[in-house]
DOLO-220817 format. One record per residue (C-alpha): x, y, z; residue number from 0; residue in three letters. Coordinates in nm, 2 decimals. Example, Ala and Ser with C-alpha at 12.3 -4.5 7.8 and 13.67 -1.06 7.14 Angstrom:
<nodes>
<px=1.23 | py=-0.45 | pz=0.78 | nr=0 | rest=ALA>
<px=1.37 | py=-0.11 | pz=0.71 | nr=1 | rest=SER>
</nodes>
This chain:
<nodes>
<px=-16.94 | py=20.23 | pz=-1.63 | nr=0 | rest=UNK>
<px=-16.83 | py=19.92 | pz=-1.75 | nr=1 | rest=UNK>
<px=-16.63 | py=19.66 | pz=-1.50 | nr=2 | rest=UNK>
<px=-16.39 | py=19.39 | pz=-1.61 | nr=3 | rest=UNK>
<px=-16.45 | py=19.03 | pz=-1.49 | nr=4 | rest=UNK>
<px=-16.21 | py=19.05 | pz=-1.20 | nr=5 | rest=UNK>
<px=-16.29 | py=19.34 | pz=-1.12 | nr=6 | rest=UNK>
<px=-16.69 | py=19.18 | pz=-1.07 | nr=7 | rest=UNK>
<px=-16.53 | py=18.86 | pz=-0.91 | nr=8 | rest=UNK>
<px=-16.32 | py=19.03 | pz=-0.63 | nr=9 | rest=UNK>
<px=-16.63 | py=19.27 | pz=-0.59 | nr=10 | rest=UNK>
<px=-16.84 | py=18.96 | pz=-0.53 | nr=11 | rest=UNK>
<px=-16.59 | py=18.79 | pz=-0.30 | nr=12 | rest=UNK>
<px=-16.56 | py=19.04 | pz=-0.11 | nr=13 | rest=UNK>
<px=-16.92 | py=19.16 | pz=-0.05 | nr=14 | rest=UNK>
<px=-17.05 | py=19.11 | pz=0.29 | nr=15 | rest=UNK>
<px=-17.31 | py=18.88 | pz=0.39 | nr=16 | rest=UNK>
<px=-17.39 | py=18.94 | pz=0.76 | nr=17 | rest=UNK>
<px=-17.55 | py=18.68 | pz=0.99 | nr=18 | rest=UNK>
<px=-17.88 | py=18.80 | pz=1.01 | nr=19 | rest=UNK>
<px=-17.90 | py=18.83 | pz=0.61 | nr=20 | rest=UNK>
<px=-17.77 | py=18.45 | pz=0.61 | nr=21 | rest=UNK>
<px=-18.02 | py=18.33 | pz=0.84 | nr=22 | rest=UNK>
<px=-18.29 | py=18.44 | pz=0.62 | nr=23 | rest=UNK>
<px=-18.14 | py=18.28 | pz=0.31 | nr=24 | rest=UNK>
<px=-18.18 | py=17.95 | pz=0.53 | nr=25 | rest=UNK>
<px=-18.54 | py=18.05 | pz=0.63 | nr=26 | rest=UNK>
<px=-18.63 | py=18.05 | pz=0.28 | nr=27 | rest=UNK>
<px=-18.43 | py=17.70 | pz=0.16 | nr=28 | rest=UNK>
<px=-18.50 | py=17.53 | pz=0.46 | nr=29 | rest=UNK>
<px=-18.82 | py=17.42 | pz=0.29 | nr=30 | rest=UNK>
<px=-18.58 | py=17.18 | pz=0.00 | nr=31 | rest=UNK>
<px=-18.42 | py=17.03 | pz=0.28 | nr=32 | rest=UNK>
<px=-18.61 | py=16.71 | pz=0.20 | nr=33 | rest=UNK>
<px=-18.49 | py=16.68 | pz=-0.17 | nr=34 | rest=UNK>
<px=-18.17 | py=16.59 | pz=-0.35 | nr=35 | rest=UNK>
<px=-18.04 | py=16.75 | pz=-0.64 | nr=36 | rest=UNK>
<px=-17.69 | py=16.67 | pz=-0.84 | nr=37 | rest=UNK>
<px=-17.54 | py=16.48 | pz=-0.52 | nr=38 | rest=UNK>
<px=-17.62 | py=16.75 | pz=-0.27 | nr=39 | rest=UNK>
<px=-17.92 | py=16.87 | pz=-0.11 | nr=40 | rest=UNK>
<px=-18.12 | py=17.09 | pz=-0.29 | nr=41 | rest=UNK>
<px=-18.12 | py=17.40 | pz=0.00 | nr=42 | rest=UNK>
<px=-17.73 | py=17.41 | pz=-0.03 | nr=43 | rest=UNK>
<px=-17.78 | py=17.45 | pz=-0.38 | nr=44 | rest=UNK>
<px=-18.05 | py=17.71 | pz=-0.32 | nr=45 | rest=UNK>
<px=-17.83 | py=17.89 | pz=-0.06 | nr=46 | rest=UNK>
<px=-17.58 | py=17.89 | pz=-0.28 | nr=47 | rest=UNK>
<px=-17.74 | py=18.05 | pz=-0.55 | nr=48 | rest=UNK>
<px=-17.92 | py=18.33 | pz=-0.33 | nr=49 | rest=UNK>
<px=-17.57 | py=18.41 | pz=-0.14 | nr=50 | rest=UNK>
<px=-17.40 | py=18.44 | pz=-0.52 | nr=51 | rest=UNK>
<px=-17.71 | py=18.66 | pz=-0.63 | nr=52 | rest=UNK>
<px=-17.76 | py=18.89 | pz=-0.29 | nr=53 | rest=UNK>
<px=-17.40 | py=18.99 | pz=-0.36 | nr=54 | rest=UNK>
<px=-17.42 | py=19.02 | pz=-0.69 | nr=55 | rest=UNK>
<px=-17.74 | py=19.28 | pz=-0.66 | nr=56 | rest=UNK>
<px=-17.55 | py=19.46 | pz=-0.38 | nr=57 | rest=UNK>
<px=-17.25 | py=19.48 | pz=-0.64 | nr=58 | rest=UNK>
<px=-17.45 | py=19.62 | pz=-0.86 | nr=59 | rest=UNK>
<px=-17.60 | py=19.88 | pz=-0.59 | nr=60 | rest=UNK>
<px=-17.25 | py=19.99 | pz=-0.53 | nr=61 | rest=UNK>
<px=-17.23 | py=19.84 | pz=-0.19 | nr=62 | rest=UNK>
<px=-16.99 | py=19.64 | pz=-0.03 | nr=63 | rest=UNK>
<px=-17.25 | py=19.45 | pz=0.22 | nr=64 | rest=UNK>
<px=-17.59 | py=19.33 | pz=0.12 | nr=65 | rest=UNK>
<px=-17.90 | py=19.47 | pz=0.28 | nr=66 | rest=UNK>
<px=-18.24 | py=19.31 | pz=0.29 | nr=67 | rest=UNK>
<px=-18.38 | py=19.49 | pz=-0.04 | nr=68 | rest=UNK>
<px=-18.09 | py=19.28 | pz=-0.20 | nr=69 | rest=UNK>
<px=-18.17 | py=18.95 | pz=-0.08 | nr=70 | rest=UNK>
<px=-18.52 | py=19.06 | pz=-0.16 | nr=71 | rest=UNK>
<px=-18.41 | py=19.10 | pz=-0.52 | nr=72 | rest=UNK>
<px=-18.20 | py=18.78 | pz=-0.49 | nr=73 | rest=UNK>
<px=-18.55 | py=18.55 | pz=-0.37 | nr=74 | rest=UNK>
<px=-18.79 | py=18.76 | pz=-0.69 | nr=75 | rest=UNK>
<px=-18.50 | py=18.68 | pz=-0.95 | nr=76 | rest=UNK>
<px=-18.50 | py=18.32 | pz=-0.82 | nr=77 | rest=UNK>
<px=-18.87 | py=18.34 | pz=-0.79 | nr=78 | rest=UNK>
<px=-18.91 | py=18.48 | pz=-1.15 | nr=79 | rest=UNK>
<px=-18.68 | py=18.21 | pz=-1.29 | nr=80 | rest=UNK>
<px=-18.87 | py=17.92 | pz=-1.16 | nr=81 | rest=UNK>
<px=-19.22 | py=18.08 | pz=-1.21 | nr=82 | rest=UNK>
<px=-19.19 | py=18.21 | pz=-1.62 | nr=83 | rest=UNK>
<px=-19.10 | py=17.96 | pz=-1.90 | nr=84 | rest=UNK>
<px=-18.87 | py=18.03 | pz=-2.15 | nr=85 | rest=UNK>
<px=-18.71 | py=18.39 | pz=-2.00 | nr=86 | rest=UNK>
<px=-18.38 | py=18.32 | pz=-2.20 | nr=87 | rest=UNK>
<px=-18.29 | py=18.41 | pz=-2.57 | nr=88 | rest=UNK>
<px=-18.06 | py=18.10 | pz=-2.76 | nr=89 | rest=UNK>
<px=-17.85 | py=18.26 | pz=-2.91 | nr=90 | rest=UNK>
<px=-17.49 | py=18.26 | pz=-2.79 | nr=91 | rest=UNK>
<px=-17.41 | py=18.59 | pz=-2.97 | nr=92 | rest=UNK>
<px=-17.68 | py=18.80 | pz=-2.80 | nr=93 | rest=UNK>
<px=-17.80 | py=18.61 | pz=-2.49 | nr=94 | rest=UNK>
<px=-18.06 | py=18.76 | pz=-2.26 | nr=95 | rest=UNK>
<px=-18.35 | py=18.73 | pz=-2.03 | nr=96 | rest=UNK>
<px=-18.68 | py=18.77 | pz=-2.15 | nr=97 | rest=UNK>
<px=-18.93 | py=18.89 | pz=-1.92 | nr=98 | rest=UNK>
<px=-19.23 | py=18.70 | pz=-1.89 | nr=99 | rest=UNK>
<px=-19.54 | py=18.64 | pz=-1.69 | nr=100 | rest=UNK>
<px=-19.57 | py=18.35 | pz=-1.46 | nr=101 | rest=UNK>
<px=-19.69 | py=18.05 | pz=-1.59 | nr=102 | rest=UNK>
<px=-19.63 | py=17.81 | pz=-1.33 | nr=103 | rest=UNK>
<px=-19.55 | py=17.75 | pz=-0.92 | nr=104 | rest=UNK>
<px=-19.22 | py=17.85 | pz=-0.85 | nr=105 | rest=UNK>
<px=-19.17 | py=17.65 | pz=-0.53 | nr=106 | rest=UNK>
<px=-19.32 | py=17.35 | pz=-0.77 | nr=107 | rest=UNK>
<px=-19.10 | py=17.36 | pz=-1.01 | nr=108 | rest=UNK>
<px=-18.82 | py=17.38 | pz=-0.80 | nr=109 | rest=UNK>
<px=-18.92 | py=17.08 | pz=-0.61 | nr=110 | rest=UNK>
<px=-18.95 | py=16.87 | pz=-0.95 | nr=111 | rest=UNK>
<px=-18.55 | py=16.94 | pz=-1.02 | nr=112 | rest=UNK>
<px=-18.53 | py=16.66 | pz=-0.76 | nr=113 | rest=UNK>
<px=-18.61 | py=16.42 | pz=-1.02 | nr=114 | rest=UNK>
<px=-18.44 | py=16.58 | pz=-1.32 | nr=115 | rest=UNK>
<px=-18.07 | py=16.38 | pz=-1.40 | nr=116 | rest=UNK>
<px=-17.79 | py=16.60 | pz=-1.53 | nr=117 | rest=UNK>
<px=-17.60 | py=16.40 | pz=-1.77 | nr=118 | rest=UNK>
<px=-17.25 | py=16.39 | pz=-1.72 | nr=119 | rest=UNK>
<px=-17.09 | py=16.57 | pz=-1.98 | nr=120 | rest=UNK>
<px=-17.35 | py=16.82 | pz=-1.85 | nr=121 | rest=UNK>
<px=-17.16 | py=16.72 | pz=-1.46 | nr=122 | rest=UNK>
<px=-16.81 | py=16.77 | pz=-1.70 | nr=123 | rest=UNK>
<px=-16.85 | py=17.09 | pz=-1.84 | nr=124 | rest=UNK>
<px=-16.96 | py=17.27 | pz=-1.52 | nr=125 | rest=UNK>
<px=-16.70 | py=17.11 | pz=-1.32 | nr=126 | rest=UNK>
<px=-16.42 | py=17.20 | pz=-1.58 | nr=127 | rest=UNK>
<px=-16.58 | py=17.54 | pz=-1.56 | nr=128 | rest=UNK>
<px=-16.54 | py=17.59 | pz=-1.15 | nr=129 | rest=UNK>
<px=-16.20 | py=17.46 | pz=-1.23 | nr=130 | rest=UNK>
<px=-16.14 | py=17.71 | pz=-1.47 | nr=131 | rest=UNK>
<px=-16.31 | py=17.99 | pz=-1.24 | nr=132 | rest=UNK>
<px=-16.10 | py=17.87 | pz=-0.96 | nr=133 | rest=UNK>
<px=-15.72 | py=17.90 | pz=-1.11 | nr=134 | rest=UNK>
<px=-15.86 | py=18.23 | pz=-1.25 | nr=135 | rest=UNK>
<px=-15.90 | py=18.40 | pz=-0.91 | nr=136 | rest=UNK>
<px=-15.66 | py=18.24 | pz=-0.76 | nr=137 | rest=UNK>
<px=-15.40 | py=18.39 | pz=-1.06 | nr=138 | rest=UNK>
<px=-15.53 | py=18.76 | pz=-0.99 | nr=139 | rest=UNK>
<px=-15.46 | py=18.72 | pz=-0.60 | nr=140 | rest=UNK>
<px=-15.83 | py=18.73 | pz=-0.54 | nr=141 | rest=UNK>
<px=-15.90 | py=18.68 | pz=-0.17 | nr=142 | rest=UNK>
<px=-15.77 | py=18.38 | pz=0.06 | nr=143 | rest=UNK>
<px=-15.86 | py=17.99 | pz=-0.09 | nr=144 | rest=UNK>
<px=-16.11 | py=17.97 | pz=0.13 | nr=145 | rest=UNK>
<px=-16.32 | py=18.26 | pz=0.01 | nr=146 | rest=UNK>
<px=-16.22 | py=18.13 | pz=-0.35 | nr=147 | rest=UNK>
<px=-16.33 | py=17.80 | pz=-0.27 | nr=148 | rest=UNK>
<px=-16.72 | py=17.91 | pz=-0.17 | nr=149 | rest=UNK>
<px=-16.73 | py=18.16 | pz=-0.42 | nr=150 | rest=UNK>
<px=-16.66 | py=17.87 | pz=-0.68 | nr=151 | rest=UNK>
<px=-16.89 | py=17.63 | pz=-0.50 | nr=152 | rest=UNK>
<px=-17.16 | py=17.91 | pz=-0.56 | nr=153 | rest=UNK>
<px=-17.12 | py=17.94 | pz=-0.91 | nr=154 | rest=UNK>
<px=-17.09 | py=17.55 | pz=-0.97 | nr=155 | rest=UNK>
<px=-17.47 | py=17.56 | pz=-0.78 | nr=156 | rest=UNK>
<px=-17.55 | py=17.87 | pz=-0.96 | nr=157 | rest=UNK>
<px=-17.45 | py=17.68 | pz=-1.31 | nr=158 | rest=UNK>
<px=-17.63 | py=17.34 | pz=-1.23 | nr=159 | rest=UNK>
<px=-17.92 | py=17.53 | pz=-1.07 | nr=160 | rest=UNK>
<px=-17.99 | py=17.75 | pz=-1.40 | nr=161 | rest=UNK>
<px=-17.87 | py=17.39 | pz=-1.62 | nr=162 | rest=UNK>
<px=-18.18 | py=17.24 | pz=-1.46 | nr=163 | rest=UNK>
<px=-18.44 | py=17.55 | pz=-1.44 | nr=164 | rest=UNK>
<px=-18.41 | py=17.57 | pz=-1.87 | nr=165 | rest=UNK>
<px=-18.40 | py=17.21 | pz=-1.87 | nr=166 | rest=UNK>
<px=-18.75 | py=17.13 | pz=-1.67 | nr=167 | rest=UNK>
<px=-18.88 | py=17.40 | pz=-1.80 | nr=168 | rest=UNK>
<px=-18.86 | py=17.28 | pz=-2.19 | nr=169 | rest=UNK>
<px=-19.04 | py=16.99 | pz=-2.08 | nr=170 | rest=UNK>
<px=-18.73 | py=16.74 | pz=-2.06 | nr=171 | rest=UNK>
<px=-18.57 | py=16.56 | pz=-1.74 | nr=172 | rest=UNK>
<px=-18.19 | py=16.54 | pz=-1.84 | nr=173 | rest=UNK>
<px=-18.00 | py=16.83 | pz=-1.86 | nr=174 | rest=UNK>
<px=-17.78 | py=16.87 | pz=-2.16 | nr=175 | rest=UNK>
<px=-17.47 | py=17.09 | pz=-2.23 | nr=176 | rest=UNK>
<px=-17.70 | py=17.30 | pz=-2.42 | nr=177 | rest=UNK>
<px=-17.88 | py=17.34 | pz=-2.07 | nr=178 | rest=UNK>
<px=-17.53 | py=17.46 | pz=-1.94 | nr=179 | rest=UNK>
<px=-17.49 | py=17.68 | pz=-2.21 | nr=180 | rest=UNK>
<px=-17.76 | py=17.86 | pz=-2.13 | nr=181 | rest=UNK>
<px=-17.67 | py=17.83 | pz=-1.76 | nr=182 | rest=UNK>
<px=-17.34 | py=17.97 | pz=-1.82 | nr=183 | rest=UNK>
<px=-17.45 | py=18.31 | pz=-2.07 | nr=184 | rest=UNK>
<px=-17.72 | py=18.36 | pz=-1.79 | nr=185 | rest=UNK>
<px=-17.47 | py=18.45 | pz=-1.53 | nr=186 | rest=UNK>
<px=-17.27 | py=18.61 | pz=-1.77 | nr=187 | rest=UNK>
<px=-17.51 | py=18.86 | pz=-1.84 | nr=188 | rest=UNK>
<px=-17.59 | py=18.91 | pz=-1.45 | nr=189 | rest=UNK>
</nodes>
C-alpha cells in the first residue's frame, strides 16, 4: 500500500514521541554537545534527525507512537550512514541506498562534520526547501504551527545532516548542492 506525501507528513507529525523515548535520544547526542555544525549545535541536529527517523520507522510499523525497537532502528540507520561510504546511488531518476559494510567510525566521522562548511547556496536550497515544506503543511491543515514548525526544523537538520554525511564522506569539506541533492532523494526514498 502505497501513501501519498501528506498522507506520510501528517503521519509523521502526528506520531508520538513519549518522554522516556526522548530522553534516550538525548542520552545518545549528548556526546556532540561540544561541537558546532551549520550555526547550531551538532546534538540538536542529531536529535533532530533521530526524532524525524524514530517516527518515520514507527510510521512505517503502522503505529502511531514510537517504541524502543524504533529508536533502535532510528540510532543503526544513523549509525550505518556515518559508518559505510558511498551507500547512495547518483542518479536522480532512480535514487537509493546501497548497503554496504563499514568502513569507518561512525561516532568519528560524525564528529569531523564540525569542521566541514556548507556553502551557502547549499545553506539556500535547504532553507528554500523547509520553506517550501512549511507552506505545504500548513496548506493541507496539517497539525497546529507549532508542530509544523519542529517538524520542519527536523527535516532542515535531517537535509543538512545527510548534505554533510555524502559530503565528508567523498573526501571533501564543503558541501555542495549536489550534496543536497543527494540529501533531499535520501529522505525521499525513506
Amino acid at each position: 500500500m502505497s501513501r501519498t506525501p501528506v498522507d506520510v507528513y501528517r503521519g509523521l507529525v502526528l506520531t508520538q514521541l513519549d518522554d522516556k523515548t526522548a530522553e534516550q535520544i538525548n542520552s545518545v547526542v549528548s556526546r556532540f554537545t561540544d561541537f558546532v555544525f551549520a550555526g547550531e549545535k551538532l546534538s540538536i541536529h542529531l536529535n533532530r534527525f533521530l526524532h524525524l527517523t524514530t517516527r518515520l520507522i514507527a510510521l512505517l510499523d503502522s503505529e502511531t507512537s514510537v517504541n524502543h525497537d524504533h529508536l533502535t532502528m532510528s540510532v543503526d540507520l544513523l549509525d550505518y550512514l556515518t559508518s559505510a561510504s558511498k551507500w547512495w546511488t547518483v542518479t536522480r531518476q532512480e535514487p537509493g541506498i546501497v548497503l554496504r559494510p563499514p568502513s569507518r567510525d561512525a561516532r568519528g566521522f560524525i564528529k569531523s562534520i564540525a569542521d566541514l562548511h556548507v556553502g551557502g547556496t547549499t545553506l539556500q536550497r535547504i532553507s528554500g526547501a523547509t520553506d517550501k515544506l512549511s507552506r505545504f503543511l500548513e496548506e493541507h491543515d496539517i497539525e497546529s504551527s507549532t508542530e509544523v514548525e519542529e517538524f520542519c526544523n527536523s527535516m532542515l537538520s535531517s537535509w543538512a545532516l545527510l548534505s554533510a554525511f555524502a559530503c565528508k564522506g567523498q573526501g571533501r569539506n564543503v558541501a555542495n548542492e549536489a550534496d543536497f541533492e543527494t540529501a533531499y532523494d535520501v529522505v525521499r526514498i525513506l
